[in-house]
N, C-alpha and C positions, 0 to 999 in steps of 0.2 A: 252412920255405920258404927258396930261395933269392933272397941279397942280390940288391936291385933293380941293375943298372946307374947308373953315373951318369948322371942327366938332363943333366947342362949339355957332355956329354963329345963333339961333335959326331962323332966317330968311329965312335960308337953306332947312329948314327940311319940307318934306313934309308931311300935312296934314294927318291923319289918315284918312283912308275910314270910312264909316260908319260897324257897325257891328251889325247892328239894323235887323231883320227881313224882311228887303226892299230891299234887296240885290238883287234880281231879278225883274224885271217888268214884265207885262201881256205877254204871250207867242203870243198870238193872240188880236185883240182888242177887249174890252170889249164886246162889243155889240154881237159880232161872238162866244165868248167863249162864253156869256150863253145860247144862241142858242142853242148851239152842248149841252152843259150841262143840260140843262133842254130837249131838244130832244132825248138825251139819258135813260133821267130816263122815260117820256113817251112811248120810243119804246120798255122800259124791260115791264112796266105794261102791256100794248095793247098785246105785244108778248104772256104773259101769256093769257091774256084771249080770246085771237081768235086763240093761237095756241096749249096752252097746253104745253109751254115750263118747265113750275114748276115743277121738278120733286116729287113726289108722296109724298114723306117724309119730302117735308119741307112744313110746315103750309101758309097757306095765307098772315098771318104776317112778315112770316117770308121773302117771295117772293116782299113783300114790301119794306121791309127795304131792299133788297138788290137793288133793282131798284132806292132805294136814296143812297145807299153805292157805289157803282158803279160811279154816277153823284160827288158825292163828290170828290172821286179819282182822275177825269177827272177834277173837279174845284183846286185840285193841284198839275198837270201837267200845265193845262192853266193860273193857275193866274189871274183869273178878278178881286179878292181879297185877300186879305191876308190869308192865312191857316186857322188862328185861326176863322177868323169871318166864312169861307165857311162850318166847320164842324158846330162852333155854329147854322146857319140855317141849317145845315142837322138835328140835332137833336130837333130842332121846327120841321121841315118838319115831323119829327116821330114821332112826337106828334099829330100833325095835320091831318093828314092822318090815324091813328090805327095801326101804324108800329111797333108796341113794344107787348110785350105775355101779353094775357089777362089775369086775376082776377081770382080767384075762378067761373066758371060759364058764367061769361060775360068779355068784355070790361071794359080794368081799369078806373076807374075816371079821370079825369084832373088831381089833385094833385099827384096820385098815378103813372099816366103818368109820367109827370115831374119827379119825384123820382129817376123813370127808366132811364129816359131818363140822368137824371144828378148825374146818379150812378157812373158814372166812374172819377168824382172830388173827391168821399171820399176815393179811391186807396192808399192804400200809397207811390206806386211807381210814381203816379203822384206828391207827396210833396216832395220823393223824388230827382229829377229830376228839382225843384224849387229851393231845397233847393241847392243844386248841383252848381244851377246859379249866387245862392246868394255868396256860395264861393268864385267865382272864377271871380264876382265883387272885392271881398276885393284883392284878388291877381293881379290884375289890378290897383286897386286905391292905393294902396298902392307903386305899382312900384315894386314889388320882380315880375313879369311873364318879366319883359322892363329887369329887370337886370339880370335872366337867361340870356336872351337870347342874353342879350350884354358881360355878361361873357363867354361862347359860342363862339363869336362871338371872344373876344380875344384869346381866347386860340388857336383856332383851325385856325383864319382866314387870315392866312399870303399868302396865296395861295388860288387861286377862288375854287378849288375843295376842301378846308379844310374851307374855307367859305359856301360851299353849306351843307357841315357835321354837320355844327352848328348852321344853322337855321334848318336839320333835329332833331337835338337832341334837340335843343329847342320847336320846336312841339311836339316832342313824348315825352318828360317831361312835358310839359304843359296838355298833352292831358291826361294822369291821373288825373286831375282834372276839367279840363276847358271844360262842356261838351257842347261848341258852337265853331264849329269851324270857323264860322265867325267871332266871338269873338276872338279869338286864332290867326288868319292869318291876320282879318281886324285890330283889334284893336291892336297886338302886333307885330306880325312881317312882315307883309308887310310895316306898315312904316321904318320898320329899313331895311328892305329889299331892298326897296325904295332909301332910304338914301345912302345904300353902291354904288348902279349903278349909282346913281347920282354924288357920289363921286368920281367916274371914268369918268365924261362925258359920262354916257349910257345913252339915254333919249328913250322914243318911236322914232320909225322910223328909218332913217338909222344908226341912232348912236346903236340901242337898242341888236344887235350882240354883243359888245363890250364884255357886263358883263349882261344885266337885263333882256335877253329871256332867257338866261340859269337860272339864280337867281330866275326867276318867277315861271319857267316852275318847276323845282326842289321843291320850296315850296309849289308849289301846288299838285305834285303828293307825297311827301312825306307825307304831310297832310291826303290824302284820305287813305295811309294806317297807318298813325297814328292813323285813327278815327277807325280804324279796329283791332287795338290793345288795346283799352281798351273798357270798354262799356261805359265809361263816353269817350269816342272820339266824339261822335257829338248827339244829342239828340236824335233822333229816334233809338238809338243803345237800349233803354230802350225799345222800341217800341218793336222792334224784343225778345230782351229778356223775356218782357213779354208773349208774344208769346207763346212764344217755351217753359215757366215755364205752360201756361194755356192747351198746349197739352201734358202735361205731361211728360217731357224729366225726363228720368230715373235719368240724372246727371240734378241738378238744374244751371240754366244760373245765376248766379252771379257775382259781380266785380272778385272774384280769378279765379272761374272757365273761365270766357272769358278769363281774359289775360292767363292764365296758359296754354289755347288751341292756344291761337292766338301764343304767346310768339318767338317759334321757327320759325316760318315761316314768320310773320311778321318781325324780325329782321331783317330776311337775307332777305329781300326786301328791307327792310328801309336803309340796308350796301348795297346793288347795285343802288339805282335807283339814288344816286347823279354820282355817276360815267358812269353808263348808260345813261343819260341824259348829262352829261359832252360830253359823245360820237356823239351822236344823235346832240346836238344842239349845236356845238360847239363854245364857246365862242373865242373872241381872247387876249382877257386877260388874261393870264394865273399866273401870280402872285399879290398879294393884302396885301403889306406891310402897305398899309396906312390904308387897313379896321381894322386890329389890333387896330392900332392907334385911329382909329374914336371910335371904343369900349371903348379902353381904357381912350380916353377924357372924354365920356360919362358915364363912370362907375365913376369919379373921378368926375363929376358936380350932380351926384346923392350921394356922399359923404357915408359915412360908413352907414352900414344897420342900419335903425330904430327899434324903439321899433315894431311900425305896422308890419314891415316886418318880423321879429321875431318872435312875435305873429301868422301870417298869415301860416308862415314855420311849426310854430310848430301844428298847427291846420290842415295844409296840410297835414304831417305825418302823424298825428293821425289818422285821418279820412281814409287815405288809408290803413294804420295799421288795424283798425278795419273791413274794409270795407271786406280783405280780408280773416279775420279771422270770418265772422260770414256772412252766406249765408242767412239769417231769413232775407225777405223782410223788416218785421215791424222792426226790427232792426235796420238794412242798414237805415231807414227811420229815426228813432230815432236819430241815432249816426248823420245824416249830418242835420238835424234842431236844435240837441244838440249843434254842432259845428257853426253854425249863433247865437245861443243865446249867446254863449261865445263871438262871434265875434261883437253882437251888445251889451252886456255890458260891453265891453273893448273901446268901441269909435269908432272901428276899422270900424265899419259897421253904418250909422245911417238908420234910418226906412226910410229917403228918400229913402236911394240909392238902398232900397229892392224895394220900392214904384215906381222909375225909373227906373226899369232892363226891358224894353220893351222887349226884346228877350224872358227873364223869363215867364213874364205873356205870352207871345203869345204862346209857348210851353205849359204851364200849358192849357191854352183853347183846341186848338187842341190836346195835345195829351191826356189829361182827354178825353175828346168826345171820339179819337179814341179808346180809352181801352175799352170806354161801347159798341161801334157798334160793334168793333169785337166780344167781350161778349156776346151781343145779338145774332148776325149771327151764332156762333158758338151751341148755344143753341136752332136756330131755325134750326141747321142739314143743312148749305147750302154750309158748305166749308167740310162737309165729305160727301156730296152726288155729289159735283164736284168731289173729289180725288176718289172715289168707282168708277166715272164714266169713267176717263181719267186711270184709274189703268186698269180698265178691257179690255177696247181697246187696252191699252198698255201689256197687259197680257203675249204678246208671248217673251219681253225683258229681256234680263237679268239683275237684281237687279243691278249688277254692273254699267253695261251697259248703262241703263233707269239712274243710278245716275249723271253719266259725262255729258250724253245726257242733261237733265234738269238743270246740275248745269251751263251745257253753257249757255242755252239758255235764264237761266234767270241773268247771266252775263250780256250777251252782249245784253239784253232787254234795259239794260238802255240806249242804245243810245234812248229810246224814252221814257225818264224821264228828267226830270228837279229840280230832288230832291231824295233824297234816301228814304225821309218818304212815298213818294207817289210808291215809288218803293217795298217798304217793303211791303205798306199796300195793293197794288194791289195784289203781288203774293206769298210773303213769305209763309203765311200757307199755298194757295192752292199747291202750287208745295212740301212743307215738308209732307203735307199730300199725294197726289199721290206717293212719295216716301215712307212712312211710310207703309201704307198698300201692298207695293210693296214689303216689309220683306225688305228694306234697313235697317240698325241700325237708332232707332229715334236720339241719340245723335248725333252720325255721321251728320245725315241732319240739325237737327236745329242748330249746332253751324257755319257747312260749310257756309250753307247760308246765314247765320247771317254776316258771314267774306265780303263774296263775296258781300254783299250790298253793303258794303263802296267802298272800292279798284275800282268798275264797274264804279264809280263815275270816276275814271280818263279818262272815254275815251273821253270824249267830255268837252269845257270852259264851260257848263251848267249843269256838272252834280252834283255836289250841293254848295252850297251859296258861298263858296270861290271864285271859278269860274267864277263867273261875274264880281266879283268884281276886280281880277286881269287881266281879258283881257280889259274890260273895260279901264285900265292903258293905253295899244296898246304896249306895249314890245311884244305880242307874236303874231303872225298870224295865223289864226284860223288852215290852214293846217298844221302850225308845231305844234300846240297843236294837232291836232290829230293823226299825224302820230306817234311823240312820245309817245300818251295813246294807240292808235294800239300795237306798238313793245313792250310797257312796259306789258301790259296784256297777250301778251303770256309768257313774264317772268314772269311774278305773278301768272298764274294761270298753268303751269309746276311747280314752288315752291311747291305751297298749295299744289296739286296733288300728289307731291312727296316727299317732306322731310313731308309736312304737315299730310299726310297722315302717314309715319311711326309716326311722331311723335304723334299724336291720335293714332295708334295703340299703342307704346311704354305703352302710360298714358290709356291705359283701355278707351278710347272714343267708341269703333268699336271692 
């Protein structure tokens, strides 16, 4: 074997990826995606009016907004821009147009417009979800998420399969708080990740067997169901929750109640899939006495925890402490902008670094917009006049039956996503609705698919923002990434199916 590199040699270490919202580039080239994108919202208008596709019950406004609801979807699947700015012109376009519910009487004003249109920034699960970001900067800058995950990495890491355990368990501690998991994978542990394969002579290409397609592969699908285990696992986990609270789920979606459902089933994925992946993509390094080591150099040039880190710990707690004990949105919202004022008058935080969290602000735009379109759609009756529609065609299924049927299908949809938000926001409600009315349990559907958003993400390097950014590296070749999300998703979705299911029976879910 060759000599490990010096741990403590900073020259060594490789550069952190970004974990900025760019993580992806345009799916198609610009010019082509607004094409299809703006040709799409044309062909829903025109369809209505020369064919009479609107069904009866939803208003004219309402047949609007969804013909810009729709294009937006498709603008992120394609990417010709950033999330945030594609919904921000969706919600001009619904202004623009008369796509929002009219006034008393008539069409609302301009100003009244806009109100509507930019009702879903005064949410508080959107300041939520900011404030969230702003966390789990302090837990970054501060160096307590690097020293997880490098203490982790000593304990466990003497052996390559007790080194994949501890970049798992470092995810899925991280991921109670850190609700970007670009953030999470680009910004903390893919460089350490990095570093260890490096430390064995794993590079991309022939070396990359060695130690860093297995180390890749494993972080990254550990990831996708880490983000499946808490609702702060990756940001549109808010998305979905909100969801599923505005359709009325008998049990409300909050931080206890997600993990308390996810808990059991997720586990027992998160204990097989480094060993499973051990199997599938087998490394030929089999022992990693010196990755110990490189932890431990590295835990010993970060020297004894600081006051920030301390602080950070203790405000980490708290916040999930409370988070669990109080399901009140406005609360949950209170307690984590309560926890950023502590954090910016202790030094810990300063208003730049809230002012610089690009990831932050770009979720706040997009995902405010997406709360008020769903809000709107839902109000002008277009996603319970699809489920009435596809319910009654499907009429002759058995509830059980029609549930597996649609929880596959919108599983394995994601091979033709490029993001879990766009995946959520495309199908979530419509498919929990044709269930719901189908007498499925509403709890049962909306927490299921809530799960299955994330986890779907492992089947392809593109299905959400980690994913490009680790293949991109070339440790992994696209067919061994997929054959491994192939094999691992029938074990994931046997689990859920089965332990998951008694175990939502067990808890009163169903």
């Amino acid at each position: 074997m060759a000599e490990p590199n010096p741990a403590s040699d900073s020259s060594t270490r490789p550069e952190a990826p970004r974990s900025d919202p760019v993580g992806e580039g345009p799916a198609l080239p610009p010019r082509w995606a607004w094409l299809l994108i703006v040709g799409v919202g044309i062909a829903l208008w025109l369809l209505d009016v020369a064919g009479g596709l609107k069904p009866e019950s939803v208003p004219p406004w309402g047949w609007r907004l969804f013909a810009i609801f729709v294009p937006t979807v498709l603008a992120l699947m394609l990417r010709p821009m950033p999330g945030g700015a594609c919904v921000l012109m969706a919600l001009i376009v619904a202004v623009l147009v008369d796509a929002l519910p009219p006034g008393p009487g008539q069409s609302p004003a301009p100003v009244e417009a806009m109100e509507t249109a930019l009702g879903g920034f005064r949410d508080p699960t959107v300041w939520l979800v900011l404030a969230a970001f702003f966390i789990s900067r302090a837990l970054i800058k501060t160096g307590l998420a690097r020293r997880i995950a490098l203490t982790f990495v000593r304990i466990l890491g003497h052996n390559t399969l007790g080194l994949s355990y501890a970049l798992a368990a470092s995810d899925t501690l991280l991921a109670g708080m850190i609700p970007s998991n670009a953030a999470r994978v680009g910004g903390v542990l893919l460089p350490i990740t990095r570093a260890l394969a490096e430390l064995y002579r794993s590079y991309p290409g022939r070396t990359a067997g060695l130690l860093g397609t297995f180390l890749m592969l494993t972080l990254y699908q550990v990831d996708v169901m880490a983000c499946a285990l808490f609702v702060t696992g990756q940001a549109s986990n808010w998305l979905a929750a909100r969801q599923a609270n505005e359709m009325g789920s008998p049990i409300p979606v909050s931080y206890g109640t997600w993990f308390l459902y996810a808990s059991l089933p997720a586990l027992v994925c998160l204990t097989l899939i480094p060993a499973l992946v051990f199997r599938w993509a087998q490394p030929t390094i089999r022992r990693t006495p010196e990755a110990a080591d490189f932890a431990r150099t590295e835990l010993n040039l970060l020297g004894p925890m600081a006051r920030g880190e301390w602080l950070v710990l203790t405000v980490f707690l708290a916040v999930c402490g409370f988070w669990i004990a109080d399901a009140s949105a406005l609360n949950t919202t209170l307690i984590a902008l309560s926890a950023v004022g502590l954090l910016l008058l202790a030094g810990i935080l300063t208003w730049q670094d809230c002012v610089s969290e690009k990831s932050a602000w770009d979720v706040f735009i997009w995902y405010g917009g997406l709360v008020q379109l769903g809000k709107l759609l839902g109000k002008a009756g277009v996603f319970q006049a699809f489920s009435e529609t596809v319910a009654e065609a499907l009429a002759h299924w058995h509830p059980s039956a029609l549930f597996v049927l649609l929880l596959l299908a919108y599983f394995y949809a994601h091979y033709a996503f490029a993001s879990i938000t766009a995946h959520i926001l495309a199908m979530y409600r419509a498919f929990a609705l044709v269930l719901i009315v189908a007498t499925v349990p509403a709890p049962l559907v909306l927490f299921s698919f809530a799960y299955f958003s994330n986890f779907s993400a492992g089947l392809t390097h593109y299905g959400t923002t980690p994913g490009p950014i680790i293949f991109s590296l070339g440790y992994v070749p696209q067919a061994t990434w997929w054959r491994v999300g192939l094999l691992l998703s029938f074990v994931h979705i046997a689990i859920w199916l089965s332990i998951g299911l008694l175990w939502w029976k067990l808890l009163g879910l169903w």
